[in-house]
C-alpha positions in Angstrom: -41.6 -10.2 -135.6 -40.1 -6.5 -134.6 -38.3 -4.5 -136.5 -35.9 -2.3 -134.9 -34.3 0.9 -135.7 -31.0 2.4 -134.3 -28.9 5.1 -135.0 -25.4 4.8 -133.5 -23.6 1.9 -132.2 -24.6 2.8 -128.3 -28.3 2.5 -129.3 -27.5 -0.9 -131.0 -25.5 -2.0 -127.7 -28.2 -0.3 -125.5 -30.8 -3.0 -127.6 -28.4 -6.1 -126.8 -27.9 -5.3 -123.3 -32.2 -4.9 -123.1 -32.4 -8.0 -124.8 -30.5 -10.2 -122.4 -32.4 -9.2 -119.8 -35.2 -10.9 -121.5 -34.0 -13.6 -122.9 -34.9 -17.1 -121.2 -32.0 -19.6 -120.3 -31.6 -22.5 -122.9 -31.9 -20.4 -126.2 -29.9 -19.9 -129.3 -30.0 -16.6 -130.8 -29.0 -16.6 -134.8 -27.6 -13.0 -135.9 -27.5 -13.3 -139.5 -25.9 -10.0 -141.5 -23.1 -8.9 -143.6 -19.9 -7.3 -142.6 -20.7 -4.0 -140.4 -24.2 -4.5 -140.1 -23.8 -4.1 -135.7 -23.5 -7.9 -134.8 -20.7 -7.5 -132.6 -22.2 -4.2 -131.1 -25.5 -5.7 -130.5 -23.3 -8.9 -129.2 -21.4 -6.2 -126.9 -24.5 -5.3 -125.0 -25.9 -8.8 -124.5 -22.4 -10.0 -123.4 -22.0 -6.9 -120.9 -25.3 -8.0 -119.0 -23.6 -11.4 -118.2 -20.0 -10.2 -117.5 -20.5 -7.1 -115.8 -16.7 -5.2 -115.9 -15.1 -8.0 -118.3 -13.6 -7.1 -121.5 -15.7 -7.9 -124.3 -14.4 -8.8 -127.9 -15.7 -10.7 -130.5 -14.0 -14.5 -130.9 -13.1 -14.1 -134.6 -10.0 -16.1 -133.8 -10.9 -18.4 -130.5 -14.2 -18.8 -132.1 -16.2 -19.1 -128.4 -16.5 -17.0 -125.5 -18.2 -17.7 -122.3 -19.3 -14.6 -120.2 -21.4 -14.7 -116.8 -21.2 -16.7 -114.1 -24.7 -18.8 -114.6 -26.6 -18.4 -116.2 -23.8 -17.8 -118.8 -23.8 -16.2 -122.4 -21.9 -18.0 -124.9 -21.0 -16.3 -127.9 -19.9 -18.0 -130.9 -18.4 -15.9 -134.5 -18.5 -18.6 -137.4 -16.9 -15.7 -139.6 -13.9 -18.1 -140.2 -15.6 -20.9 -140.9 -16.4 -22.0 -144.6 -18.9 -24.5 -144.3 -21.6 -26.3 -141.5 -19.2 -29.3 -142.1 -16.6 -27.6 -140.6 -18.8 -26.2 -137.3 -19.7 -30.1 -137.0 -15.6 -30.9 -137.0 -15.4 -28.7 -134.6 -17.6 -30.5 -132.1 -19.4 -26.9 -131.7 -22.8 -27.8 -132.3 -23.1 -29.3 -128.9 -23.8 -25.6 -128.1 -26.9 -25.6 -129.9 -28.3 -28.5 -127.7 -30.9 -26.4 -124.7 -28.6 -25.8 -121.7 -28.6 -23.1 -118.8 -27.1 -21.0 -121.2 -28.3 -18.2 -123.7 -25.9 -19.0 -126.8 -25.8 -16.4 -129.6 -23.8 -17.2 -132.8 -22.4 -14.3 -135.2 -22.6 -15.5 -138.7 -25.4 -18.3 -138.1 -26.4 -18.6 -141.6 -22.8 -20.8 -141.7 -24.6 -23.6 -139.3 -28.4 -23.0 -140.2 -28.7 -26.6 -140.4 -27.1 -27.4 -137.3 -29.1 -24.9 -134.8 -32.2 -25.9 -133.1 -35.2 -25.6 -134.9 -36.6 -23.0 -131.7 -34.6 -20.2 -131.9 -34.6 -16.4 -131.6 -33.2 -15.2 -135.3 -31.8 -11.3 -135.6 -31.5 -10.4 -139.0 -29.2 -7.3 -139.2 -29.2 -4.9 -142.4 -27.2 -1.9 -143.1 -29.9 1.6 -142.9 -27.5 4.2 -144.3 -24.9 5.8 -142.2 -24.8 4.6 -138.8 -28.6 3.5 -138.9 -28.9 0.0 -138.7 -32.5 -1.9 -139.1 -32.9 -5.0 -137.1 -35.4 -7.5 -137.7 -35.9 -10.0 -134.3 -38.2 -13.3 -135.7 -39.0 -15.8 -132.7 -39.0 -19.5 -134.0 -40.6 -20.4 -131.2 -38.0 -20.0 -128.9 -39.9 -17.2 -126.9 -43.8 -17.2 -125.5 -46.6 -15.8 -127.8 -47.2 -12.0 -127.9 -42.8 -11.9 -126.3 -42.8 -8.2 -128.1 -45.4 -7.1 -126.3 -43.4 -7.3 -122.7 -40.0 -6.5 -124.7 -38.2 -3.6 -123.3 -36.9 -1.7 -126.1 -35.1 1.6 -125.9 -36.9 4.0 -127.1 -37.4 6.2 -129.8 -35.8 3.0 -131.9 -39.3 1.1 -132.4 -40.1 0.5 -136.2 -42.7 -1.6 -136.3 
């Protein structure tokens, strides 16, 4: 586990976009957080490393966006959804299933049950101001010792 400290919202973007270019293909990455804790920043920079000029938003109201040409980033926001029920009625889990894709879902702890059991889980928490603490736990989605070769931007490094 590594804990991560940023201080603005380019900081917590700067982290995504690191972050996808260390991510392997076929993973699901859980962000779990309440409202304004940096999701869709972080989100932003992981997206932009896929997508190069495209515009980025989150898919509060489509729900999915693809980004990248392959491998692609698909980036799911259960914020509208009430239940795992519902994400299964939807057909979306498919998306959990390993693929040459990196899929990241906003609001995971709505489909908990549904993800893979190997997964990369981002637990975001509000620091004060624009601070934001960012806990990454690897459920054995990424090798043994991952942190040590993890390129975070500095000065952010918590623990």
């Amino acid at each position: 586990m590594v804990t991560i400290q940023t201080h603005s919202s380019e900081e917590t973007e700067a982290l995504g976009r690191a972050l996808a270019t260390f991510l392997p293909e076929e993973i699901v990455v859980a962000l779990i957080g309440d409202l304004a804790t940096g999701k869709t920043c972080l989100v932003r920079g992981m997206a932009a490393h896929f997508a190069g000029d495209d515009v980025i938003h989150s898919p509060t109201f489509t729900l999915v966006n693809e980004y990248g040409p392959g491998p692609c980033m698909y980036h799911m926001d259960l914020y509208r959804l009430d239940s795992v029920a519902e994400v299964a009625d939807l057909g979306y889990e498919e998306l959990f299933e390993p693929r040459q894709a990196i899929t990241v879902v906003e609001w995971a702890e709505r489909a908990l049950p549904l993800l893979p059991e190997k997964r990369l889980e981002i637990h975001l928490e509000h620091g004060g101001g624009d601070i934001r603490k960012i806990r990454i736990e690897n459920h054995g989605a990424l090798p043994d010792k991952w942190h040590n070769s993890f390129p975070v931007p500095k000065p952010s490094v918590v623990s």
